[in-house]
C-alpha positions as CSV (number, residue, x, y, z in Angstrom):
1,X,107.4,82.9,127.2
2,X,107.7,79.9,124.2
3,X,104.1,81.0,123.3
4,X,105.1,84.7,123.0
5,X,108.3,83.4,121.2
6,X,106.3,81.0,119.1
7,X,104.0,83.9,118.0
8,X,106.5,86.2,117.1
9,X,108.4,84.1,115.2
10,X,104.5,83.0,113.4
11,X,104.3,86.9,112.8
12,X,107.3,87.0,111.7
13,X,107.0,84.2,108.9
14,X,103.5,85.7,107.7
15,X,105.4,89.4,107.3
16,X,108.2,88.3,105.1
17,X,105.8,85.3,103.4
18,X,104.2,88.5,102.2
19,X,106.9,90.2,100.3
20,X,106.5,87.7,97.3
21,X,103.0,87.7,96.7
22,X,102.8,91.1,94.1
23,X,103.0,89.8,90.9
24,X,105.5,92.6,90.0
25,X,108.1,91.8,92.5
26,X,111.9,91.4,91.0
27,X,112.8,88.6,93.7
28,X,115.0,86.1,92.8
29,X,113.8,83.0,91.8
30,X,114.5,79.6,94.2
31,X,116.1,77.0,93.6
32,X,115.4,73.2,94.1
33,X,118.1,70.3,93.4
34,X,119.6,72.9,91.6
35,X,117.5,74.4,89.1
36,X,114.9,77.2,89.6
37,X,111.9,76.7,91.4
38,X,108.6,78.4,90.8
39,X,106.0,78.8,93.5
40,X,102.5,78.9,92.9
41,X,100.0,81.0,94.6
42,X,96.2,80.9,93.8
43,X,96.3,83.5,91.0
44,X,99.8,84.3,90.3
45,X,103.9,82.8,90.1
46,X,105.6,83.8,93.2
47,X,109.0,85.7,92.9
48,X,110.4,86.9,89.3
49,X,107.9,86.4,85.9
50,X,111.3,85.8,84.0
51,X,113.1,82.6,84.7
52,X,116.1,81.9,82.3
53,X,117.8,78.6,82.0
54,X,120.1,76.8,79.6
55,X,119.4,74.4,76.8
56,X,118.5,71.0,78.6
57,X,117.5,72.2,82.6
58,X,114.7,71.8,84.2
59,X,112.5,74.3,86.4
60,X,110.1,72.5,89.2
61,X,106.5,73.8,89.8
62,X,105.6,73.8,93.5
63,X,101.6,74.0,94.6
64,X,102.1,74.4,98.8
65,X,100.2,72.5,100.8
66,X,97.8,74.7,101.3
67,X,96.6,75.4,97.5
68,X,94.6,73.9,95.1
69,X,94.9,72.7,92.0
70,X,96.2,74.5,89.1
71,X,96.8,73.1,85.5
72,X,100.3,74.8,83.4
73,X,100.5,75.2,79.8
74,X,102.2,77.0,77.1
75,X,99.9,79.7,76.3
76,X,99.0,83.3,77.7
77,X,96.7,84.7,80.3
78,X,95.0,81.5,81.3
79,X,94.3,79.8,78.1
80,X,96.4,77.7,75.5
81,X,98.5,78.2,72.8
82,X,100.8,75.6,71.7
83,X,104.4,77.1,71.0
84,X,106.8,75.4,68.9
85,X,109.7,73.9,71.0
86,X,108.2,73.5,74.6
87,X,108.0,70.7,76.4
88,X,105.4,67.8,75.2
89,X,103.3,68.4,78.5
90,X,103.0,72.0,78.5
91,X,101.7,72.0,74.7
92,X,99.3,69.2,75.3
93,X,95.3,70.4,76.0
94,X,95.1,69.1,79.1
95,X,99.0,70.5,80.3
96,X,100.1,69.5,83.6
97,X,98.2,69.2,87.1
98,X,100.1,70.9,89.9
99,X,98.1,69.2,93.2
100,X,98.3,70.8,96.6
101,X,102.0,69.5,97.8
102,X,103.5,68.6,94.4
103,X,106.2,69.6,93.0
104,X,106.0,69.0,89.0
105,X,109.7,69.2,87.1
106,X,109.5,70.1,83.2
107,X,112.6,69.2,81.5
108,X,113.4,72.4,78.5
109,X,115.3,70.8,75.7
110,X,114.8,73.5,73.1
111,X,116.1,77.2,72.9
112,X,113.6,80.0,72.9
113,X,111.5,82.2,74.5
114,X,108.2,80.2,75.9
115,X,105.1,82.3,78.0
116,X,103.6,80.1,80.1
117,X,100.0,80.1,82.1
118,X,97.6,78.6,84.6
119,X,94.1,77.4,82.8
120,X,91.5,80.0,84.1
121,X,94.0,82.1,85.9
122,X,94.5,84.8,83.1
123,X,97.3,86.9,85.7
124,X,99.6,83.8,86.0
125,X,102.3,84.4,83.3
126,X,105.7,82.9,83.4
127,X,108.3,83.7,80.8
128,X,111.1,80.9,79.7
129,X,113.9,81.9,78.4
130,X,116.3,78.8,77.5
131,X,119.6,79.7,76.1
């Protein structure tokens, strides 16, 4: 019976794991410590494209335990492009590395719009909108 129970509720978690992973999904996006979080899958964001925040929050980048590695810049469909305003790190060549397990916070301190990618993974696009 606690295998059977253990199973289902394994199923279960793999079923509704599932609803997030289309790139085009409207779900709400998490929060951690009280600001959004974004999830990372191996070629896509997890949950909405559009996060928007106010002048001064930060949004967290989580990699599960699970993934890889993946590297997050300011830039569109997997390659750079510097925007005026965004955070240092996501302007810089080398952006930030998002190891298996980590959770990276970037601090957004100026308004605008920013797009932001995965090195090499030209479907991972992320809008920031900070107000």
């Amino acid at each position: 019976m606690k295998s059977l129970i253990i199973g289902g509720a394994l199923a279960l978690s793999v079923f509704l794991g599932g609803c997030g992973i289309h790139p085009h999904n409207t779900v709400k996006t998490p929060t951690d410590a009280g600001h959004p979080l974004v999830n990372l899958s191996s070629s896509i964001f997890l949950g909405s494209q559009t996060v928007t925040i106010k002048t001064g929050q930060t949004i967290s980048f989580k990699e599960p335990t699970t993934g890889g590695m993946h590297v997050l810049l300011a830039g569109l469909h997997g390659a750079p492009q510097p925007q005026t305003g965004a955070p240092t790190a996501l302007n810089a060549p080398n952006g930030i590395a998002v190891y298996a397990g980590q959770i990276h916070t970037v601090t957004f301190t100026q308004p605008g719009t920013y797009h932001i990618t995965a090195l090499y993974h030209d479907a991972m696009q992320l809008t920031v909108i900070v107000k």
